[in-house]
C-alpha positions as CSV (number, residue, x, y, z in Angstrom):
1,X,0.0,0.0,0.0
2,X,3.1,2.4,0.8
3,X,4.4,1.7,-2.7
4,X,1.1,2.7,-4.5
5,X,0.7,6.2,-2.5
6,X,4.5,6.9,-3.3
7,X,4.4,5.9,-6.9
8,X,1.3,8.2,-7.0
9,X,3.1,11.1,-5.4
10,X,6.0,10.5,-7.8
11,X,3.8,10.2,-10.7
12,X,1.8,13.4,-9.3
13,X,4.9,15.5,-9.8
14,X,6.5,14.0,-12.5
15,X,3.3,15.2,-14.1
16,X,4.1,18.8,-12.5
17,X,1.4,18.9,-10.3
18,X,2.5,21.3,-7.8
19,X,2.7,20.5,-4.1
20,X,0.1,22.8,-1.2
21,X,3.3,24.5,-0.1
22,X,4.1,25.7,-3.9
23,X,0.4,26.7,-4.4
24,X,0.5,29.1,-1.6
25,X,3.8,30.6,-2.4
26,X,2.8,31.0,-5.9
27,X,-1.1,31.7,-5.4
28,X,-1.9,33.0,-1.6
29,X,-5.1,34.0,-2.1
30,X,-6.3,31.1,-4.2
31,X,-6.1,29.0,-1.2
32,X,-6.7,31.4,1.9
33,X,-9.6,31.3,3.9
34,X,-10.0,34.9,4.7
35,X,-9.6,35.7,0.5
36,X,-12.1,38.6,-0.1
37,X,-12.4,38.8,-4.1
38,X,-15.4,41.3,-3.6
39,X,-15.6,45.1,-4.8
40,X,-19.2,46.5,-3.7
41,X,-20.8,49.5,-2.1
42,X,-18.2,48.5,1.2
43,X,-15.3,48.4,-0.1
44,X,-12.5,46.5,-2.4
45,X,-10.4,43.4,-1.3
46,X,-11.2,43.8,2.4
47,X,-10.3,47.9,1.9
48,X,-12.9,49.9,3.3
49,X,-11.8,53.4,4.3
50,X,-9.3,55.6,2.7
51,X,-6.2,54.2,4.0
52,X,-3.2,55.6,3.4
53,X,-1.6,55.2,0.2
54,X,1.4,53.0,0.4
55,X,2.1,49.6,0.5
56,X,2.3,48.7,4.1
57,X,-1.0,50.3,4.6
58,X,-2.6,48.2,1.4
59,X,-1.1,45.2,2.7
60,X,-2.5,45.7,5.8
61,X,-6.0,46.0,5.1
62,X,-5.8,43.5,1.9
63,X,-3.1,40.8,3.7
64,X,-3.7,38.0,1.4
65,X,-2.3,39.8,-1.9
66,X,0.8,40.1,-3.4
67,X,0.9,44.2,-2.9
68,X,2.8,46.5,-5.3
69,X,3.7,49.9,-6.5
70,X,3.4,50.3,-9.7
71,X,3.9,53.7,-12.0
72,X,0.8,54.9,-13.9
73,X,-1.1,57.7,-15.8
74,X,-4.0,59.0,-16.3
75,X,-4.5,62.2,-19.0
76,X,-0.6,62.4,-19.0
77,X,-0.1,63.0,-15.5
78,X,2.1,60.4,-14.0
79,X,1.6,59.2,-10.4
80,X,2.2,55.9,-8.0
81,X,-0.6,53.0,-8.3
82,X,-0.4,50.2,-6.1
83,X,-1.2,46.7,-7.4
84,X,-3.1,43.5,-5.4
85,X,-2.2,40.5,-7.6
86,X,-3.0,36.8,-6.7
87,X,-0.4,34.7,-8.5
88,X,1.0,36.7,-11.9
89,X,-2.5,38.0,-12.7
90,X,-3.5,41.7,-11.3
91,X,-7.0,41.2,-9.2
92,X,-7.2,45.2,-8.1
93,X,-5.4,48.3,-8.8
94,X,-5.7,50.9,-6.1
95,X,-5.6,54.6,-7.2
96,X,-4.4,57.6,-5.2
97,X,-6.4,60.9,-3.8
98,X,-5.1,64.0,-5.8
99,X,-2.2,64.5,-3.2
100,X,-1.5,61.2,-3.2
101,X,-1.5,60.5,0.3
102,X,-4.8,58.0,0.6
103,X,-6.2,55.6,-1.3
104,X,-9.2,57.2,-3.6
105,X,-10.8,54.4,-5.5
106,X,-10.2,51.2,-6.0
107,X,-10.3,49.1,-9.6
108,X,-10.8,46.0,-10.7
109,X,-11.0,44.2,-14.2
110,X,-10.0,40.9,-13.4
111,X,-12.7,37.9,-13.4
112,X,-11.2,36.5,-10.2
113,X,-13.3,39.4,-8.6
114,X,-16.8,39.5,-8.3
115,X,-19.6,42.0,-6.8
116,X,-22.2,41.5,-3.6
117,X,-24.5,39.8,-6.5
118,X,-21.4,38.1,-8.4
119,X,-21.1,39.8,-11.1
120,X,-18.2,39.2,-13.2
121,X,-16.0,41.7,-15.4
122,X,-16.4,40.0,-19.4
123,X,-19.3,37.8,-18.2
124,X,-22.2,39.7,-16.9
125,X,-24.3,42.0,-18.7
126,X,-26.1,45.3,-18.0
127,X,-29.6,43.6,-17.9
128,X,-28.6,41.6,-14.5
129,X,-27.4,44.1,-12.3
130,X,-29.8,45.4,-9.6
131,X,-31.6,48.3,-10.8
132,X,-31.2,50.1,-7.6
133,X,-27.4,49.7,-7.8
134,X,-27.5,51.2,-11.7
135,X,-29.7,54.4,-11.0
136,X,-27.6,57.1,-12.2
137,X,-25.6,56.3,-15.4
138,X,-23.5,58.2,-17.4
139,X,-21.8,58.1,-21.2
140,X,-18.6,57.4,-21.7
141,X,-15.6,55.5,-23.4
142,X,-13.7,52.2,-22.2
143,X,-10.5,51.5,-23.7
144,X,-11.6,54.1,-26.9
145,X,-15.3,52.3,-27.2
146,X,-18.7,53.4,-26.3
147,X,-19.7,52.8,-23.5
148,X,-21.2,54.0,-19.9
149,X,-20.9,54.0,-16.2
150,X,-23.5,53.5,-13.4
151,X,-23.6,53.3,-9.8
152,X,-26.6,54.5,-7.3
153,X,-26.2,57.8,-7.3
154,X,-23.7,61.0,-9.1
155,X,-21.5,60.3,-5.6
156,X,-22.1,56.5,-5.3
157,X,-19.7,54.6,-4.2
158,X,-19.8,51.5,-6.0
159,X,-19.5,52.0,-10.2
160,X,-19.9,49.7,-13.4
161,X,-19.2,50.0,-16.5
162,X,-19.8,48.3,-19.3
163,X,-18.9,48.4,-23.0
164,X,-21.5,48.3,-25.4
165,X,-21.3,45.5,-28.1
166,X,-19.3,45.5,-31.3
167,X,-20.6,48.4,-33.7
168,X,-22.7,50.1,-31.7
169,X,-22.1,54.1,-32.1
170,X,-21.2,56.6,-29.3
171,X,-24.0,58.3,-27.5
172,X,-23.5,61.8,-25.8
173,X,-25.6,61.3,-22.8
174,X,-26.8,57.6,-21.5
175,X,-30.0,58.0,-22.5
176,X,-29.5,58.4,-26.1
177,X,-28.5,54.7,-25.7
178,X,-30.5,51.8,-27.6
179,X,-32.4,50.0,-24.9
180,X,-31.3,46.8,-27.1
181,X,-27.9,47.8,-26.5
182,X,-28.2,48.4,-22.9
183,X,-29.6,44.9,-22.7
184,X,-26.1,43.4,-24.1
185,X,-24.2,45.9,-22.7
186,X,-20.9,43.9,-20.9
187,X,-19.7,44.5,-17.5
188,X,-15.3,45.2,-18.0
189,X,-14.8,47.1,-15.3
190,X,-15.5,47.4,-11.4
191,X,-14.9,50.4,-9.4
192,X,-15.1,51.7,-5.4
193,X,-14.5,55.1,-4.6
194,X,-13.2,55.7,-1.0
195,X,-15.5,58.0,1.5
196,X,-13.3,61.2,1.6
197,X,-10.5,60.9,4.7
């Protein structure tokens, strides 16, 4: 019996199966009990307040990532981001106040996260989401495509935006939008903003 169990384990890894203690090294919050994948109304990856913006802070209130500082841009203006990554993939990028100093928003387009109703970025469409949680919505363009961005109110704290499907044309205000389009409309991006600190 001690030779079958040992030729499995050898068989196991000569197939690369990797052991529990490589998983965790290599994927913490694949396999930790505490994991919190959600971005809602409360918060992103266990963040809930405006900490303050720097790693040992983010790691702190989101302990099961793989935390980093990253350099990004937004309208040319460079500035510090700060990455939560399971494994090699990004789950949630955490974005700065305008003086950097606390976390203003946080960002997900990853489909390892979810929302309070597990909705998933590329999977779900506009027509699922609660229609308290999309009351106010508002045009705009993802990654140079039409699109638009909801949440429950103009200062909501929970947004979603979705792209609208291949061909459709660019609206100027969300209501202008095709309620067929609406329909397919694809969730591709999650995002929390941080009550004011």
């Amino acid at each position: 019996m001690k030779r079958f169990f040992f030729a499995a384990a050898l068989l196991l890894a000569a197939c690369g199966q990797p052991t529990s203690h490589e998983t965790n090294e290599a994927y913490p919050v694949a396999v930790a009990p505490n994991y919190d994948a959600t971005i809602g109304p409360d918060g992103a990856a266990g963040i809930t307040a405006p900490v303050e913006m720097n790693v040992a802070s983010v790691r702190a209130a989101a302990p099961n990532y793989i935390v980093a500082e990253v350099d990004d841009q937004v309208d040319g203006q460079a500035f510090k981001a700060i990455t939560l990554s399971a494994g090699d993939e990004e789950v949630f990028r955490v974005y700065p106040t305008a003086d950097g100093r606390h976390v203003h928003s946080v960002v997900t387009r990853s489909t390892q996260a979810h929302s309070p109703v597990d909705e998933i970025v590329g999977r779900s469409k506009f027509a699922v989401a609660p229609p308290e949680q999309v009351a106010f919505c508002g045009a705009e363009f993802v990654d140079g495509a039409p699109g638009f961005a909801c949440s429950t109110a103009e200062d909501g704290r929970f947004w979603r935006v979705y792209r609208l499907p291949d061909g459709a044309g660019a609206a100027e205000t969300f209501d202008e939008i095709e309620p067929d389009l609406l329909h397919d409309a694809t969730l591709v991006e999650m995002r929390w903003v941080a009550p004011r600190a």
